[in-house]
C-alpha positions in Angstrom: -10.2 -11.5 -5.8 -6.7 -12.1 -6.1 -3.5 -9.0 -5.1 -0.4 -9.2 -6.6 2.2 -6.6 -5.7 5.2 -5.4 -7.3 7.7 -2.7 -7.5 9.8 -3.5 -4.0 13.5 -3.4 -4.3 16.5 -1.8 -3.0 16.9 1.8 -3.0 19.3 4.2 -1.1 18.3 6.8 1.5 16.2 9.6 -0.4 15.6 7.7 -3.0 11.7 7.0 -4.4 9.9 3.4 -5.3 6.7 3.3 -6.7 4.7 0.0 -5.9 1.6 -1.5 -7.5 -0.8 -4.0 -6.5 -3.0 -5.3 -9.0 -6.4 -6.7 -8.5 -7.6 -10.1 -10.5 -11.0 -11.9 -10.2 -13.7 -11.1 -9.2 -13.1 -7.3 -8.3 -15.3 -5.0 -6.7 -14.2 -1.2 -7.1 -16.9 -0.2 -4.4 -14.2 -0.6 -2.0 -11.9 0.6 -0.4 -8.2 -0.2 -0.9 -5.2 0.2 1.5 -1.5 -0.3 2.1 0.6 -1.7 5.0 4.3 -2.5 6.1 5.4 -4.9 8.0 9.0 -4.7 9.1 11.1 -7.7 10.6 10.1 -8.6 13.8 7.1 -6.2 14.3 3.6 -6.0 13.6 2.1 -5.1 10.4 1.2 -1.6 10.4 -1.1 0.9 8.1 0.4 2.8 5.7 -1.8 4.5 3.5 -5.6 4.1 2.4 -7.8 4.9 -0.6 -11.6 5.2 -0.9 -13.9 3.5 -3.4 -13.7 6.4 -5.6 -10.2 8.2 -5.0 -11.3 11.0 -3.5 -10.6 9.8 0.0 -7.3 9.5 0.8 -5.4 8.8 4.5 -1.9 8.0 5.5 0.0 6.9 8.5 1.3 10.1 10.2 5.2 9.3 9.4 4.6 8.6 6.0 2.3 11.9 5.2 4.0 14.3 2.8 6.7 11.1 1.5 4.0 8.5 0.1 1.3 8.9 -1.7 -1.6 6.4 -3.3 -3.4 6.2 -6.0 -5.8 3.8 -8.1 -6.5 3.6 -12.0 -9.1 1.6 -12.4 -9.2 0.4 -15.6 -6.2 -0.9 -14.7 -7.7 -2.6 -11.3 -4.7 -1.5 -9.9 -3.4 0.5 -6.4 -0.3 2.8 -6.7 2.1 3.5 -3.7 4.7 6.4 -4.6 7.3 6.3 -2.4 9.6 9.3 -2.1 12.0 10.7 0.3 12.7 7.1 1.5 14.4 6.0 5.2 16.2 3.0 6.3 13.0 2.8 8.4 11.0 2.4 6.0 12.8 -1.2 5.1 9.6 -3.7 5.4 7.7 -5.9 3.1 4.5 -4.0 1.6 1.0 -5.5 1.6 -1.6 -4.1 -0.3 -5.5 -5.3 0.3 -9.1 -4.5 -0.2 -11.0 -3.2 2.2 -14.7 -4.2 3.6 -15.3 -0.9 3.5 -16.2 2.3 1.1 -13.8 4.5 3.1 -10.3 2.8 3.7 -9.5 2.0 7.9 -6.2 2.0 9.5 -6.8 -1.7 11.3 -5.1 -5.1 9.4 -9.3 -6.5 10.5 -10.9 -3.3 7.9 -9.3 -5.6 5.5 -10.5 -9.0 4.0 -8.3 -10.0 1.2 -4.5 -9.7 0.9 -1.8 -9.8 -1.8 1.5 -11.3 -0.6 3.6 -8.3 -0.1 6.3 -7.0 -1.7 9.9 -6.5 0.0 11.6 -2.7 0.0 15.2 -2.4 1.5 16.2 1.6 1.9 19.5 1.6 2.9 21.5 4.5 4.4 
């Protein structure tokens, strides 16, 4: 399976992205799929998770209410609506599949990556 995400850019403060991330190869929709951000000089960190199915959705406290994912999958691909955005927010954005039905919050829940896409919210 290969990731390729899109969508990053530069935005002001308030302002809304919407990032995709779309799956290639040998996909597998019985898992899960999930989002993280990595900001300059820190770790990478979970942003938001989907479940095989879409039903299941989770988010990283700071982000519930502003981002939201989805998945279309005859599309293979993962959606990450970003609205309401803050300069903290400024980090590339990774999106990968999960070994798991249910998405986890941990970088090690996840076994393949794409190679991230850069968003800059300035203020």
């Amino acid at each position: 399976v290969q990731l390729q995400a899109s969508g990053g850019g530069l935005v002001q403060a308030g302002g809304s992205l919407r990032l995709s991330c779309k799956a290639s190869g040998r996909t597998n929709s019985n898992n899960a799929m999930g989002w993280f951000h990595q900001a300059p000089g820190k770790e990478r960190e979970f942003a938001a998770a989907i479940s095989w199915n879409g039903i299941y959705t989770n988010y990283a406290e700071s982000l519930k209410g502003r981002f939201t994912i989805s998945r279309d999958y005859a599309k293979n691909t993962v959606y990450l609506q970003m609205d309401s955005l803050k300069p903290e927010d400024t980090a590339v954005y990774y999106c990968a599949v999960s070994r798991f039905s249910v998405g986890g919050t941990s970088v090690r829940d996840y076994t393949v990556w794409g190679h991230g896409t850069l968003v800059t919210v300035s203020s």
